[in-house]
ZAFI-633984 format. One record per residue: residue number from 1; y, x, z of N, C-alpha, C in turn. Coordinates in steps of 0.001 Angstrom, whole numbers, plus 500000, padded with zeros to 6 digits. Atoms other than C-alpha are relative to their C-alpha. Example, Ala and Ser with C-alpha at 12.3 -4.5 7.8 and 13.67 -1.06 7.14 Angstrom:
// ZAFI-633984
{n 1	n.Y 498810	n.X 500890	n.Z 500000	ca.Y 495500	ca.X 512300	ca.Z 507800	c.Y 501200	c.X 500900	c.Z 500000}
{n 2	n.Y 498810	n.X 499180	n.Z 499940	ca.Y 498940	ca.X 513670	ca.Z 507140	c.Y 501090	c.X 499230	c.Z 500730}
END
This chain:
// ZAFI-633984
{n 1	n.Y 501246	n.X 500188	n.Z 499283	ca.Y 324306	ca.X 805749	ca.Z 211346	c.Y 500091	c.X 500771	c.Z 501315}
{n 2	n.Y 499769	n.X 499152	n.Z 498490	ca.Y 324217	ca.X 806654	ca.Z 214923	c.Y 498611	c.X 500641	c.Z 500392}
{n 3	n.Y 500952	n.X 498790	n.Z 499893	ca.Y 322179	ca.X 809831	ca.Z 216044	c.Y 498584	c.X 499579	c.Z 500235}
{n 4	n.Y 501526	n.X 500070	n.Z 499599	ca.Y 319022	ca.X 808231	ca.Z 217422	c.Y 499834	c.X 498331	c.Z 499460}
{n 5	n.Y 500495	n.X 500937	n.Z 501056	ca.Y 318986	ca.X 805338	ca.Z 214507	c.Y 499170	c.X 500597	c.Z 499563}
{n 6	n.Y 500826	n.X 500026	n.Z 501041	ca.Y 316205	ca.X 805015	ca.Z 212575	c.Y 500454	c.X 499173	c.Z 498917}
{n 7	n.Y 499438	n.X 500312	n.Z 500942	ca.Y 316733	ca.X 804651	ca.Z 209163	c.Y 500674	c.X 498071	c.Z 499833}
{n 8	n.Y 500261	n.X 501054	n.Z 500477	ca.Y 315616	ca.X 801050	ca.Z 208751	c.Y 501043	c.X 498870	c.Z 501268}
{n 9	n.Y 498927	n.X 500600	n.Z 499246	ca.Y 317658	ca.X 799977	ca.Z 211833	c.Y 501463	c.X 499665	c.Z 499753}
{n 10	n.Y 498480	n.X 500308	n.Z 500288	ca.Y 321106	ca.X 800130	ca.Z 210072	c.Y 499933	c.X 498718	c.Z 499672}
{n 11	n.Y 498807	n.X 501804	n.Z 499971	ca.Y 322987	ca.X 796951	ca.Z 209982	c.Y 499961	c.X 499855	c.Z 498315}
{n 12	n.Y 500164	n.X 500888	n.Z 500861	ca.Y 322078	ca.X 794991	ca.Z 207127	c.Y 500392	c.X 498810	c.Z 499647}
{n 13	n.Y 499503	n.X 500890	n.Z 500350	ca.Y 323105	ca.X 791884	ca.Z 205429	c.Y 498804	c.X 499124	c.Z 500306}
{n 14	n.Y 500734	n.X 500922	n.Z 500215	ca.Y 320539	ca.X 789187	ca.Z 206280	c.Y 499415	c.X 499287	c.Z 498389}
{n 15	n.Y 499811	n.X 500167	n.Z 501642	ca.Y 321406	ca.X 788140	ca.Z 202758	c.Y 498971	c.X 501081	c.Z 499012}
{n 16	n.Y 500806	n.X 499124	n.Z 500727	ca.Y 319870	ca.X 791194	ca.Z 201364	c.Y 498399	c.X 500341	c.Z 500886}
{n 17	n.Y 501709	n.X 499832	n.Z 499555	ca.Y 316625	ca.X 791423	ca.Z 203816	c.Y 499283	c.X 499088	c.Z 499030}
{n 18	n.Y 500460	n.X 501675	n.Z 500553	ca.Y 316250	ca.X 787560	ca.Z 202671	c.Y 499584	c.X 500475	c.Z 498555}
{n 19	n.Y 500420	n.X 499740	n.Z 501409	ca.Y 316166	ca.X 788720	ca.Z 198982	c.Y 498823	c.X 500854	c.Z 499598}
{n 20	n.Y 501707	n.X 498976	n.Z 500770	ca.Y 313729	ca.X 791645	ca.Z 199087	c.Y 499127	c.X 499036	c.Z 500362}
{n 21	n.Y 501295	n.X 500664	n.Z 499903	ca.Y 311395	ca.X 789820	ca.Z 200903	c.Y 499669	c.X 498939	c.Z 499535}
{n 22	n.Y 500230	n.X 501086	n.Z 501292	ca.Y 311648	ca.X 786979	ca.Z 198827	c.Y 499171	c.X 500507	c.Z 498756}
{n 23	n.Y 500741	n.X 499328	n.Z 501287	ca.Y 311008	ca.X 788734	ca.Z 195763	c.Y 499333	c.X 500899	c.Z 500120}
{n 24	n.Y 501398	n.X 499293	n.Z 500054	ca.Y 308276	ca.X 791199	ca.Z 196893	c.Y 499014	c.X 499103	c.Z 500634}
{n 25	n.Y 500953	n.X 501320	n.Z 499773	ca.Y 306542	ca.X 787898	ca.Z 198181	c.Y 499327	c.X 499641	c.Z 498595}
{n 26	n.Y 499831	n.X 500197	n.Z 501432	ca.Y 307169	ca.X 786660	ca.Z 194822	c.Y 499053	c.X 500821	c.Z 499193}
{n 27	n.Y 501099	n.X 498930	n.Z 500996	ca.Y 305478	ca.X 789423	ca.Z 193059	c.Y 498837	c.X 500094	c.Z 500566}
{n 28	n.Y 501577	n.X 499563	n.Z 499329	ca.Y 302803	ca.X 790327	ca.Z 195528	c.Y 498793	c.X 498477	c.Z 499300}
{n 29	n.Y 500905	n.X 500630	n.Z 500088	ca.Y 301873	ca.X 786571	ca.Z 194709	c.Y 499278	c.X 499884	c.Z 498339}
{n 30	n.Y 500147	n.X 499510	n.Z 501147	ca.Y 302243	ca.X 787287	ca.Z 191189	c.Y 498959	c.X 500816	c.Z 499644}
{n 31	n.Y 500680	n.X 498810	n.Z 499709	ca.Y 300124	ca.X 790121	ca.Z 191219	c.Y 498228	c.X 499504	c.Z 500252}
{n 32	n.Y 501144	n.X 500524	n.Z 499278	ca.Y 297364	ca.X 788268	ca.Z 193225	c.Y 499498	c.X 498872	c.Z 498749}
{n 33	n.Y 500135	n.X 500740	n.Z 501002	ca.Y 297461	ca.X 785480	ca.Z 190301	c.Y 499400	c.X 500557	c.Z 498854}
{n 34	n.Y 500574	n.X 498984	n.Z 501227	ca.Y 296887	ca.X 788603	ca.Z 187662	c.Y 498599	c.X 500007	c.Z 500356}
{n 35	n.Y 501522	n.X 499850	n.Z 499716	ca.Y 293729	ca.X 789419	ca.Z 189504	c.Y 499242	c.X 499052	c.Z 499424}
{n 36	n.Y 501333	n.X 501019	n.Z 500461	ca.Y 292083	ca.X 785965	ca.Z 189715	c.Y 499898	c.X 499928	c.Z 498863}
{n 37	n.Y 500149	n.X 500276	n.Z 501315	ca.Y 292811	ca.X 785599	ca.Z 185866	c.Y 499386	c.X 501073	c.Z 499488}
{n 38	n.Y 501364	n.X 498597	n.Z 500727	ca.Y 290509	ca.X 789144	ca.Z 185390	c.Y 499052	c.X 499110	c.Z 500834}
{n 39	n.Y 501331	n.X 500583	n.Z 499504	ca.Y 287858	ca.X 787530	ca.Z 187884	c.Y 499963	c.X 498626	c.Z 498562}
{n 40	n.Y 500106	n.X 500900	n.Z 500542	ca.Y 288382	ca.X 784124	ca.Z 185839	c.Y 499588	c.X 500370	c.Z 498213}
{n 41	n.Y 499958	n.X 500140	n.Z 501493	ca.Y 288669	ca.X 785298	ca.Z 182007	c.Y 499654	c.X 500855	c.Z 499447}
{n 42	n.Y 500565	n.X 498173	n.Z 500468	ca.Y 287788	ca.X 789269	ca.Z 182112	c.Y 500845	c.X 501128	c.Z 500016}
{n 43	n.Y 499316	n.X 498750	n.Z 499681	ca.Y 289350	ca.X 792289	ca.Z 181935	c.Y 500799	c.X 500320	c.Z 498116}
{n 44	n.Y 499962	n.X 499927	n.Z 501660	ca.Y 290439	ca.X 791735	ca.Z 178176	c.Y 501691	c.X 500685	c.Z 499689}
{n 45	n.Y 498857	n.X 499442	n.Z 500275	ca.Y 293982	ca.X 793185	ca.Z 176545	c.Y 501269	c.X 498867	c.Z 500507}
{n 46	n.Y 498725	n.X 501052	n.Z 499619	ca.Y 296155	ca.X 789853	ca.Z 177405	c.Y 500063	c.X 500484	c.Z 501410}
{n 47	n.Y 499521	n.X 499720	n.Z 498331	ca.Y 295305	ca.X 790259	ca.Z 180997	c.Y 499953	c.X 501015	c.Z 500519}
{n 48	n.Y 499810	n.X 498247	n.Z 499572	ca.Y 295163	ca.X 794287	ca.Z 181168	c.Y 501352	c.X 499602	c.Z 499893}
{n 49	n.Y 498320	n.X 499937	n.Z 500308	ca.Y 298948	ca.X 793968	ca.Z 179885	c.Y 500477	c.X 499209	c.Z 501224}
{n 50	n.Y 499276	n.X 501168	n.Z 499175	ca.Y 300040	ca.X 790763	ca.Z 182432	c.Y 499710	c.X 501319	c.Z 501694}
{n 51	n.Y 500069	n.X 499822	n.Z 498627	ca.Y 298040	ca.X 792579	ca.Z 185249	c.Y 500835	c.X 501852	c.Z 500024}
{n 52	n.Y 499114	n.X 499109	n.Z 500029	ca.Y 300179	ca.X 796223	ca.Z 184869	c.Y 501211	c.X 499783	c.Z 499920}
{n 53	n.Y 498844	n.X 500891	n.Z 500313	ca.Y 303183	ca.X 794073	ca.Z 184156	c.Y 500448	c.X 499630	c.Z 501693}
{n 54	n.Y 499619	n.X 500535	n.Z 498647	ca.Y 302807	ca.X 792707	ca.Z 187631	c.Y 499779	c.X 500932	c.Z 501176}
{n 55	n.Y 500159	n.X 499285	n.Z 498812	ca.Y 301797	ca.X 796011	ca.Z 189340	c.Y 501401	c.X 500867	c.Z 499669}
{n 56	n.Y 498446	n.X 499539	n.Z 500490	ca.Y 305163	ca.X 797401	ca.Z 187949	c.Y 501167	c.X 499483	c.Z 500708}
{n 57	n.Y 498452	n.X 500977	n.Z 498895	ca.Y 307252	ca.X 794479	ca.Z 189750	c.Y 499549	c.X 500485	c.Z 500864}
{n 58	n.Y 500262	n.X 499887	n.Z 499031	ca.Y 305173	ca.X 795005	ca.Z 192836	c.Y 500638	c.X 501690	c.Z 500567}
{n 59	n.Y 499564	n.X 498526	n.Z 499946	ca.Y 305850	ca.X 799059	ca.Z 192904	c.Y 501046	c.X 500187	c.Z 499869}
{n 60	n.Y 498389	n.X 500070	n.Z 500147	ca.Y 309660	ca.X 798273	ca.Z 191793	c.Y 500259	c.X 499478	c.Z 501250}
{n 61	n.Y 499711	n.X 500411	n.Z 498632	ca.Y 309911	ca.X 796082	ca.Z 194844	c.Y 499979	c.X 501108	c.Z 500839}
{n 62	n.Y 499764	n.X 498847	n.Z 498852	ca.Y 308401	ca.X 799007	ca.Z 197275	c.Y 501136	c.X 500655	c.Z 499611}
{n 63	n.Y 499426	n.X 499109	n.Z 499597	ca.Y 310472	ca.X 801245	ca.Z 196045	c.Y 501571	c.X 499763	c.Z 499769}
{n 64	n.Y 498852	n.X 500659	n.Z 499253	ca.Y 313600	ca.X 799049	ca.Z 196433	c.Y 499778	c.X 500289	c.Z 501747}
{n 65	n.Y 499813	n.X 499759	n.Z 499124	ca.Y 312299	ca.X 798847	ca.Z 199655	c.Y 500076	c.X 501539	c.Z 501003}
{n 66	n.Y 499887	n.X 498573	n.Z 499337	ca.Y 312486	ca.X 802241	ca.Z 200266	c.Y 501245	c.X 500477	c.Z 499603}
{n 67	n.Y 498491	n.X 499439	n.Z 500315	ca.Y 315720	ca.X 802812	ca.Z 198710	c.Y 500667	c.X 499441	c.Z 501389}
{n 68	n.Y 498606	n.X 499919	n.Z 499263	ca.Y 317475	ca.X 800980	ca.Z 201054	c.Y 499416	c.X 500118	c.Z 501712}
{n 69	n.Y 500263	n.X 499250	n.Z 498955	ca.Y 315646	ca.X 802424	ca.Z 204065	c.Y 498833	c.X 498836	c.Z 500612}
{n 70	n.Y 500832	n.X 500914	n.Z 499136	ca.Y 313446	ca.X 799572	ca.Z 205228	c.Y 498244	c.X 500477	c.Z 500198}
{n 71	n.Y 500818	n.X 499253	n.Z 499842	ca.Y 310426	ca.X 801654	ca.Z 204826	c.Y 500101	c.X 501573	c.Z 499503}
{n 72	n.Y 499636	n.X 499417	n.Z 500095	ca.Y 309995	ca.X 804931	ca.Z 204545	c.Y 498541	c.X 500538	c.Z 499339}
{n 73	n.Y 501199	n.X 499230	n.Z 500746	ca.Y 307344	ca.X 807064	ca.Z 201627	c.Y 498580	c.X 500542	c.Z 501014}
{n 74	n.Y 500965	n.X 499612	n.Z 499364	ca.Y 305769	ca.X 808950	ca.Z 204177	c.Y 499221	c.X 499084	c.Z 500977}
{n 75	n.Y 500880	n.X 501045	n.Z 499301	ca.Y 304794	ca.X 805877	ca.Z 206106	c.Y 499124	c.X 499508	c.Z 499348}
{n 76	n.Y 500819	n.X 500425	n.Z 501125	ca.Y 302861	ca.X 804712	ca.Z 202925	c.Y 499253	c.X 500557	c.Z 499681}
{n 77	n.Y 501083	n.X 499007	n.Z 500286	ca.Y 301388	ca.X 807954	ca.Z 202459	c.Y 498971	c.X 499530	c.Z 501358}
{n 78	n.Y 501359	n.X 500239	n.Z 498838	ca.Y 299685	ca.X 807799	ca.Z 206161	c.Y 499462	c.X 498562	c.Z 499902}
{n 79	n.Y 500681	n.X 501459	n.Z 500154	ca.Y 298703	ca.X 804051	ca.Z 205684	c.Y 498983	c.X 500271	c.Z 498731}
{n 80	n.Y 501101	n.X 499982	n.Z 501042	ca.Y 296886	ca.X 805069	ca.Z 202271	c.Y 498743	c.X 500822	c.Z 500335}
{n 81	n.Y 501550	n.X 498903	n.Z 499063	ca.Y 294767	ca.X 807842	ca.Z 204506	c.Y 499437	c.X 498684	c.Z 500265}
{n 82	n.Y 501151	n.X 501347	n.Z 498914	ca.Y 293768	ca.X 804853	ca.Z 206955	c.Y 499495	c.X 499713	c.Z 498567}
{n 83	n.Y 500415	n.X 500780	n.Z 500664	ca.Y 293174	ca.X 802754	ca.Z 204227	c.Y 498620	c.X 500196	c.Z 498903}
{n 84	n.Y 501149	n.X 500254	n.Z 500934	ca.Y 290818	ca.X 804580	ca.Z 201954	c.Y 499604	c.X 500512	c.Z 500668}
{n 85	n.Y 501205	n.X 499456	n.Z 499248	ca.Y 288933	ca.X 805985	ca.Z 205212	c.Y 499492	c.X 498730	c.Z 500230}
{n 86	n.Y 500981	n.X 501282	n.Z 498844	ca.Y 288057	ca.X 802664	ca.Z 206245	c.Y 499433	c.X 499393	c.Z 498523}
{n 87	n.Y 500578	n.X 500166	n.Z 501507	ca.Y 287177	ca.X 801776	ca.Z 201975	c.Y 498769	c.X 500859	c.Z 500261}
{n 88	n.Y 501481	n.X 498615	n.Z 499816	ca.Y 284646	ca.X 804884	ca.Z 202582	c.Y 498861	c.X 499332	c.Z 500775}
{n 89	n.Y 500975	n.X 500411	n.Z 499278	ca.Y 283146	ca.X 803165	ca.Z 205208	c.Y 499375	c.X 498864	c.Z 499680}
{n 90	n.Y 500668	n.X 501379	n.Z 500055	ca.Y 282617	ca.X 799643	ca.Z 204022	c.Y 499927	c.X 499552	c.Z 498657}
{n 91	n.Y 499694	n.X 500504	n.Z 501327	ca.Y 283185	ca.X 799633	ca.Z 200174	c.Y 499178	c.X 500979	c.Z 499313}
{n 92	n.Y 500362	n.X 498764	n.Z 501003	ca.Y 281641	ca.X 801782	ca.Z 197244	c.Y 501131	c.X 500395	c.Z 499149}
{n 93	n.Y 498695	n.X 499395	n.Z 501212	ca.Y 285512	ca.X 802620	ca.Z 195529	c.Y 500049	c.X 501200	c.Z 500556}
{n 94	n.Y 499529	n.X 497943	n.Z 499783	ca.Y 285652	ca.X 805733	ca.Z 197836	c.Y 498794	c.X 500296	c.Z 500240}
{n 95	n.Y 501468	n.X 499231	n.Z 499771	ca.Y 282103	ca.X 808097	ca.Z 198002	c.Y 500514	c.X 500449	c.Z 501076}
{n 96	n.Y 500012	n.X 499049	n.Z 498876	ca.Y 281470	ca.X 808901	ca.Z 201143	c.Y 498366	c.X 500189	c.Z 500134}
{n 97	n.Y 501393	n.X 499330	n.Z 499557	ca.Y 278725	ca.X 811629	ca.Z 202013	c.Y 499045	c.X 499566	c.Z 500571}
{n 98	n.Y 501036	n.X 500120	n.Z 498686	ca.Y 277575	ca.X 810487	ca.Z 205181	c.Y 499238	c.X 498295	c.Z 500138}
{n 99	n.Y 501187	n.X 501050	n.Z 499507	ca.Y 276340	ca.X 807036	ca.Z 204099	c.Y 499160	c.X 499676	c.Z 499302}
END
């Protein structure tokens, strides 16, 4: 890796980008399918099991993609700040004080 690479910049196989993002497509849509079948049927033991089943692939994927440098943990950490400040503001999953 040359001095002022970033990780995710090393020379890769097309072949292997093509695959993660295939299969964390794959799952994410997977995943998204678990949901509607709790909106659709409930929150019951078939689809507790299917929908942890599919947040397992999804979380195996990231952290493929973090093995082989294409993202990096601490970028995920600061995206989960943003993410549940702006939940605070427009959702009731995070309590916020001031509204």
């Amino acid at each position: 890796m040359k001095m002022n690479e970033l990780p995710w910049q090393r020379c890769r196989t097309s072949a292997l980008l093509q695959q993660l993002m295939i299969l964390t497509m794959e799952e994410c849509g997977e995943l998204t399918q678990a949901c509607s079948k709790i909106m659709r049927h409930g929150f019951g033991k078939k689809q507790r099991k299917n929908f942890i089943e599919e947040i397992g692939d999804v979380q195996c994927m990231i952290e493929l993609l973090q093995e082989y440098d294409y993202i990096l943990y601490t970028e995920i950490e600061e995206r989960i700040k943003v993410k549940r400040a702006k939940l605070s503001e427009w959702s009731d999953l995070i309590e916020n004080p001031e509204r």
